[in-house]
N, C-alpha and C positions, 0 to 999 in steps of 0.2 A: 338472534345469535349469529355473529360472524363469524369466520373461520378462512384462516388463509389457506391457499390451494396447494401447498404442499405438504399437510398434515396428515395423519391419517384417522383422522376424524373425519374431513371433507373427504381422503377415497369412500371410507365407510360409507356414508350419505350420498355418494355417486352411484355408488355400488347397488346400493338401494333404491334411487332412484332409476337406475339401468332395470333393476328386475321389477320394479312398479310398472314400466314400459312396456316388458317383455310380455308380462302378465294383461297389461290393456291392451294389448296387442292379438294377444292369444283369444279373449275370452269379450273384447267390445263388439256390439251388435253394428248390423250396419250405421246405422245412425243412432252415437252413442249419445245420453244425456247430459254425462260428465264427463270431463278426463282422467276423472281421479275412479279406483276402485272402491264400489261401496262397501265390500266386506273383503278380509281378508281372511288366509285358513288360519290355522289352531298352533300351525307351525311357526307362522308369522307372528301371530301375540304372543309366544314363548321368548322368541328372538327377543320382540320387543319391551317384553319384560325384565328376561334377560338381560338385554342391553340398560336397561333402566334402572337396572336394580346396580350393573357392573357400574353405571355411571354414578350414582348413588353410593355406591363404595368409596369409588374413586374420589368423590369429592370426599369422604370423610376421612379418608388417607389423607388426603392435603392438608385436609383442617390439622390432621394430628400432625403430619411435619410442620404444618406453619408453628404448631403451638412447639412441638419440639425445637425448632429453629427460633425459637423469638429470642434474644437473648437475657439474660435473666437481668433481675432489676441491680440499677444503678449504686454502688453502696455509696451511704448515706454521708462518707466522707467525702466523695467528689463533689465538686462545686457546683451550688446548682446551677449558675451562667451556662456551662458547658452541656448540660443538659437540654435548658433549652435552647440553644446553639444546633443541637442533633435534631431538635424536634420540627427547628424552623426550616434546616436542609431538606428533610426527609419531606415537609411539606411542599415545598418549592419541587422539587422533585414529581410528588404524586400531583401536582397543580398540571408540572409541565406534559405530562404524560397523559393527563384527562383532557388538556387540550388538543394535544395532536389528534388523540383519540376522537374527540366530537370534531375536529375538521374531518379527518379521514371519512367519519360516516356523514358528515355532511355534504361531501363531494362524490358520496358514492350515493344517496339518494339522489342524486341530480340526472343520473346514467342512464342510458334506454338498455333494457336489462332481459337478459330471457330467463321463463319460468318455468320448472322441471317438478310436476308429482313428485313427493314421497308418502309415507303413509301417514296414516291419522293425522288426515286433511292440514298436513303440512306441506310445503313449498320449495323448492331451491330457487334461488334470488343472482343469477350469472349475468356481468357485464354482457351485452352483446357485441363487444367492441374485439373483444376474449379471442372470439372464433373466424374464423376463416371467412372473407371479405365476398367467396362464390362461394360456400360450402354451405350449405345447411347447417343449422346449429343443432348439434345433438349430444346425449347423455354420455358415449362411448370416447368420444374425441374427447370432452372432455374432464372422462376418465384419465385415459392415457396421456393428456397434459401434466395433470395432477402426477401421476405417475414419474414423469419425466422431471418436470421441477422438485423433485427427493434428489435427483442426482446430475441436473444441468442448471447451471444458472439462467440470470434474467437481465439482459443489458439495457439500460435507460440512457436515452440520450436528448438533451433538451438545448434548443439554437433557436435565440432571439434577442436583435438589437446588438450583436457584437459580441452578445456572453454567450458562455459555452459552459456547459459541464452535464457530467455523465459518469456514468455507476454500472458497475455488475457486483449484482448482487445473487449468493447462493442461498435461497431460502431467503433467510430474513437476516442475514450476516451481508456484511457489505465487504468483496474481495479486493475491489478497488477503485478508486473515485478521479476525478480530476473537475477543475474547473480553472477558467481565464476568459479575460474580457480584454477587449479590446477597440478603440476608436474606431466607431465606423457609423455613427449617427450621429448628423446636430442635431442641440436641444431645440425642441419645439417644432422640430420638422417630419418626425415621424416616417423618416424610409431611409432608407440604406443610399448611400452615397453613386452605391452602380446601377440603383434604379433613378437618381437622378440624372444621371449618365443619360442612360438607357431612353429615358423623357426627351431628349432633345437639348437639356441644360448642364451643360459641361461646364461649370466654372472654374475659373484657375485657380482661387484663392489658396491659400498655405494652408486654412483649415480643410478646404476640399482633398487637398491633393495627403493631408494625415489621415484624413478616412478611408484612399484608397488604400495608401499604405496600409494602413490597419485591417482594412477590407483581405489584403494578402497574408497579412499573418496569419486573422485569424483561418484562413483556409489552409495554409503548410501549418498551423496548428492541430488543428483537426483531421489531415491528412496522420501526421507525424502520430496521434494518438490513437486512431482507427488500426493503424502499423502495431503499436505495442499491443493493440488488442485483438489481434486476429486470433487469436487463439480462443479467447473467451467467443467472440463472435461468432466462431465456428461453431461453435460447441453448443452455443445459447439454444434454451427451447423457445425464448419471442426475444424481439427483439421494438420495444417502444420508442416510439421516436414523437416529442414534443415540438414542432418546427413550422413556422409557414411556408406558402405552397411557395414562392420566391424564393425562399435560403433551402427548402431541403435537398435539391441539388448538390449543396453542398456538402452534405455526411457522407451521398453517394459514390464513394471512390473505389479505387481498387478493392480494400477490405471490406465492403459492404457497398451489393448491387439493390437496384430500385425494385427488384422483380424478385424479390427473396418475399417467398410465401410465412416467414417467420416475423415480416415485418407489419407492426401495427401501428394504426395511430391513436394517441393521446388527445379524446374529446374532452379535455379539461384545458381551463386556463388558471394553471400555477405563478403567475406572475414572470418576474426576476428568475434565469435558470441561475438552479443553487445546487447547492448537495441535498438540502431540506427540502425541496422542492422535487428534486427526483425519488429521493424518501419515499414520500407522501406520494406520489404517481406509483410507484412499486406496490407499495401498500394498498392503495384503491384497487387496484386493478390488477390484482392478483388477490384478492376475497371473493367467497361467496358468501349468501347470507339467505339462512333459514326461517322462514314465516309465514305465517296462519295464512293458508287457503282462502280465496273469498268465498263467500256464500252463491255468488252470483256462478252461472256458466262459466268454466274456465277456459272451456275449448271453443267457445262463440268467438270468432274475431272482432279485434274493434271497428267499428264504425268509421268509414272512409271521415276525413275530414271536409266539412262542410269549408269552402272557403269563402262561400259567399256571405257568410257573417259579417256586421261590422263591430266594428269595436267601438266599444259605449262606456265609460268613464265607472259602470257598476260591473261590468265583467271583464275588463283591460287588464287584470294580474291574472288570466287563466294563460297557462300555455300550452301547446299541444305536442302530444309525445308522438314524432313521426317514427314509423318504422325503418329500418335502415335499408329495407329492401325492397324501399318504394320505388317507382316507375319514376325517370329524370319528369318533372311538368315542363311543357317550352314555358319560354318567358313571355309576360305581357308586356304590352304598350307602356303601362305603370313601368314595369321595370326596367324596359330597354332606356326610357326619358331619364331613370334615375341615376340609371347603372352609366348614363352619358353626362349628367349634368346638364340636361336640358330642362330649363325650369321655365322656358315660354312653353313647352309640349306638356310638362309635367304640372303645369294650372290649367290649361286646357281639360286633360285629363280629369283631374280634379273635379272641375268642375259638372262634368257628365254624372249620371247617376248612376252608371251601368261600373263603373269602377271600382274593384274592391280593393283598398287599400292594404289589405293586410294579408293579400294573397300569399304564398308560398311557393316559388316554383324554382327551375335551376335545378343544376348536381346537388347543390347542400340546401334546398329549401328553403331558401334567405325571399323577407319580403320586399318590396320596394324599399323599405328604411333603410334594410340593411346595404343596399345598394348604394342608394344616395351617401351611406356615414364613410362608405371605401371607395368611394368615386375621387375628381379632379378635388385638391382642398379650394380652389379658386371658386367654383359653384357648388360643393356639398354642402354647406352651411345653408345657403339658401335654399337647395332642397330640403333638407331636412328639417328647416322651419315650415317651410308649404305641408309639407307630410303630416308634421302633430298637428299645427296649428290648425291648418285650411280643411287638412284629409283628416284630422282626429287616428292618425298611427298610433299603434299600439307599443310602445317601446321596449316590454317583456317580452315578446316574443321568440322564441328559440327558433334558430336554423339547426340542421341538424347535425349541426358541428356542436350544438349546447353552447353558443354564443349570442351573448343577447346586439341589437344595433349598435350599442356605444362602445360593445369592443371594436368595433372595426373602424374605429374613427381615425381618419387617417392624418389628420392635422389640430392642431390644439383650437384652430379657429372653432373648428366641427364638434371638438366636444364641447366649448363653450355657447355652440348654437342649441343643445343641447339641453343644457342649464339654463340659458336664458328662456327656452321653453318651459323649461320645468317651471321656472318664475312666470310664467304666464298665466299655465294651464292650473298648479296649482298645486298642492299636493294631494288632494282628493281623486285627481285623474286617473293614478294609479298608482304601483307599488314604486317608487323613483329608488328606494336605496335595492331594498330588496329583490327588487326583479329585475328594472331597469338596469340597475348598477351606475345609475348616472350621482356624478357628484353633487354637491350643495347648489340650491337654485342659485344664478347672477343676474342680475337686474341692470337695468343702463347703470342705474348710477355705482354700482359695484362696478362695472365696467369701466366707465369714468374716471372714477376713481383710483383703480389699478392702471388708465392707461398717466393719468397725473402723477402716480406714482414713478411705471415707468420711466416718463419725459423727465421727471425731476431727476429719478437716477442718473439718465444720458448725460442731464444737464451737470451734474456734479462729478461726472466721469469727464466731460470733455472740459471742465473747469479747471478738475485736478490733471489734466495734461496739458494744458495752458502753461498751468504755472509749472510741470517741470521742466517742459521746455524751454521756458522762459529762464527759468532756475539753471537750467545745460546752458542756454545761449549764455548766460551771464559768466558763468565759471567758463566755459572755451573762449570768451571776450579776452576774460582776468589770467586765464592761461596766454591767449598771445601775444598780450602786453608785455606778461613778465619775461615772454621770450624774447621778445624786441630788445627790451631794456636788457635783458643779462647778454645779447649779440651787443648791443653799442657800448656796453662796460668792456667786454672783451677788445670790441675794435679800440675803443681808448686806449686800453692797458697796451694792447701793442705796438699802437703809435707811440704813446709814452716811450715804452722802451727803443724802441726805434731811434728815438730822438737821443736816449742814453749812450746806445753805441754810435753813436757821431753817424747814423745813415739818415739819408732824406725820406721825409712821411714815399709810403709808397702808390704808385698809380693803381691807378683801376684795373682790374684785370684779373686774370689766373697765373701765366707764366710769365711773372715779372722779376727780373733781377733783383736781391735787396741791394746790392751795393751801387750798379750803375744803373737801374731802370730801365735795362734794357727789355725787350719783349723777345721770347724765345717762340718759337712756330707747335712747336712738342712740349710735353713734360720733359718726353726719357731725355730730351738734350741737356739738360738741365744738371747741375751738379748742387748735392744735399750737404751741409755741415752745422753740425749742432741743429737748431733752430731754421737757419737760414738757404735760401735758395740762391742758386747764383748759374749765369747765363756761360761763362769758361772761370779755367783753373785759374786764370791771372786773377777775377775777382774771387775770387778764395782768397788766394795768397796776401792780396792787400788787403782785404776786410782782417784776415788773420792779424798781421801786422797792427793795422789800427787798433784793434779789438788787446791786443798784448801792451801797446804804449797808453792805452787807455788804462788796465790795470797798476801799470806801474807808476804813474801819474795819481791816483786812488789811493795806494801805498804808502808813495812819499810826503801826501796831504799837499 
């Protein structure tokens, strides 16, 4: 049974699990058997009868409203199409809601979760992500979470790849959302435009320099939205943030500092940030979930992790649940080689026997793979081949971020080094969809074949700009022509006429007389009538005269 954390069904079972506590507390020897109490008083089975028998009511109250609520049958004049038209919504409807529902509890089974007595060897099932990052996890805190979400919201905020979107949500009502994306990764490149910066390689290109631009919006974006939200932010009892360790800087602005004890992080990967996707983060991780006690010791700790196991092709889909309040491990030789892209040190390695490939060590307990997949892309690929192939790596395995290696692939080379392992090794090696997350095995000749594909695309892209340019050159050719041609028809027509009023074709030049050809030094010296230019008044006056006895000549035939 799940139950979101601001109901009052989950205080009740807090509530309960707070005095199961009080009571083991009071009454456990020193060195107790169990955690749980083996008997409880007389007062307690009343309660829990009581409560069982009220829940017992309760459900038969619903039954009778659903049945009073159902609405009554259809008369037999309505058509039956429309009928089923309602039946087929109403199923689309409950399809999409048993969906969300088996994602939500399938990404909450994946959680490292703390476990709280209640009675009759029952359980409380709490995210450990919930509670405070130095605090002890305990039944009181959160109590008074539970408490505080009845009358404070929950703001979700999720940043990656350019998109952006975020939620506060009160309870399970959504007060307000936004999302926006923006240019700030090329395809196939896998980082953000100011980490290539930042690398050394500053390119100029117009697509480089639209990612920065975009790279700024998107930040006076998120500035600007942070601002309409200070209020909800203020107010929020957690505040989740979806984001890698490189962009989250960027939420961190004046309305939200990095050192705010309300902030948590999101050990999931939702994909694409969405509105859907904040949803479903809301919803996981703000549940708890009640279940059967085990039989075994609840209060024995688990068993430090062996790491010098290796990983063998029949036990490669175990993964191990690290507690989050484990000791940092330094890093090995294994990992420093991988985490450099040093693949002459990292076969070296390899090849020693003392080498545990699937060690865990670091702040997030990532193993050499994981290193190798988020390493340089220029040598992760060939790491990550020597890892499965040479070292037989485990590819399940979880860091304690709940990230398997092929998340962190930092280049498309790197997951396809990936896949082509998988076509190696086989699908027997291990869980490839399920655990690994790696995509459909590729083989050379899939490879091959998609780079033939590529090349032929190039080649029919740089074909079809052949011929428009070729197709431009020809039409600006047939454009100059016809402007030549339509300036030598003009020059004609006005020598023609030239010749009409009795003046000589005219000389070369700008500031020429039409009447006597003379060359003027200026324009402004120049005197304008009708049509023509003229260098003094006296050629006016005669061209006039000519230009009148020519008329009247015209006239008389």
């Amino acid at each position: 049974m799940t139950l979101a954390l601001h109901t009052e069904e989950c205080q009740r079972l807090l509530q309960q699990a707070l005095e199961v506590a009080a009571l083991q507390d009071s009454t456990a020897p020193k060195h107790p058997k169990s955690r749980y109490a083996d008997s409880s008083s007389d007062d307690e089975d009343k309660e829990d009868d009581s409560s069982s028998t009220s829940s017992e009511e309760a459900k038969d109250d619903t039954k009778q409203a659903d049945t009073q609520d159902t609405p009554p049958l259809v008369d037999e004049q309505v058509p039956q199409q429309r009928q089923e038209k309602k039946k087929k919504k109403h199923t689309k409807v409950e399809m999409s809601q048993r969906q969300r529902e088996q994602a939500v509890q399938k990404q909450f089974e994946s959680l490292t979760c703390e476990y709280f007595p209640l009675r009759n060897n029952k359980r409380l099932k709490i995210p450990a992500v919930v509670f405070p990052k130095d605090d002890e996890p305990t039944v009181s805190w959160m109590h008074h979470l539970s408490l505080q979400l009845q009358q404070q919201p929950v703001v979700v905020l999720a940043l990656r790849s350019g998109r952006f979107a975020g939620a506060v949500l009160m309870q399970n009502e959504c007060v307000v959302h936004t999302t926006f994306q923006r240019y700030t990764v090329r395809k196939g490149q896998g980082k953000a435009q100011s980490s290539q910066d930042n690398a050394g390689a500053a390119p100029k290109s117009m697509g480089a320099q639209l990612r920065r631009q975009g790279e700024m919006q998107l930040q006076e974006d998120i500035v600007q939205t942070l601002k309409r939200w200070k209020p909800y932010l203020d107010a929020a009892a957690l505040i989740w943030i979806a984001a890698p360790k490189t962009m989250k800087r960027q939420l961190f602005v004046e309305s939200l500092k990095a050192d705010d004890r309300r902030i948590r992080r999101v050990p999931l990967d939702m994909g694409r940030p969405s509105f859907e996707a904040v949803s479903l983060i809301h919803a996981i991780l703000t549940r708890i979930q009640v279940e059967d006690a085990p039989l075994s010791d609840p209060i024995s700790e688990e068993p430090p992790v062996d790491h010098s196991e290796e990983c063998a092709p029949e036990n490669i889909d175990e993964t191990i649940s690290i507690s989050p309040q484990a000791e940092i491990i330094k890093l090995t030789s294994l990992h420093e080689a991988a985490r450099d892209g040093n693949v002459e040190m990292l076969e070296e390695l390899l090849e020693s026997e003392s080498s545990d490939v699937n060690c865990q060590a670091g702040e997030d307990l990532m193993t050499p793979l994981h290193f190798a997949a988020q390493s340089d892309a220029l040598t992760a690929s060939a790491c990550v081949t020597l890892l499965l192939e040479k070292g037989r790596a485990n590819p399940c395995r979880l860091d304690r971020r709940n990230r398997v290696p092929y998340y962190l692939a930092s280049h498309d080379k790197v997951r396809d080094a990936f896949r082509m392992c998988r076509a190696a090794l086989g699908e027997e090696y291990c869980s490839w969809d399920a655990g690994a997350k790696v995509g459909p095995p590729l083989t050379e000749d899939d490879l091959r074949t998609r780079k033939e594909k590529e090349a032929e695309k190039r080649r029919r892209k740089k074909s079809r700009q052949k011929e428009k340019q070729a197709k431009e050159k020809a039409q600006a050719a047939q454009a100059e022509q016809a402007r030549q041609e339509e300036e030598a028809r003009q020059k004609e027509e006005e020598e023609a006429k030239r010749v009409r009023d009795g003046l000589a074709p005219k000389k070369g030049g700008g500031n020429v007389c039409d009447f006597c050809q003379a060359v003027c030094r200026k324009k402004s010296q120049m005197f304008q009538r009708l049509t023509y230019s003229y260098c003094s008044t006296d050629c006016v006056n005669k061209h006039k005269r000519e230009l009148m006895a020519s008329a009247a000549l015209a006239r008389f035939g």
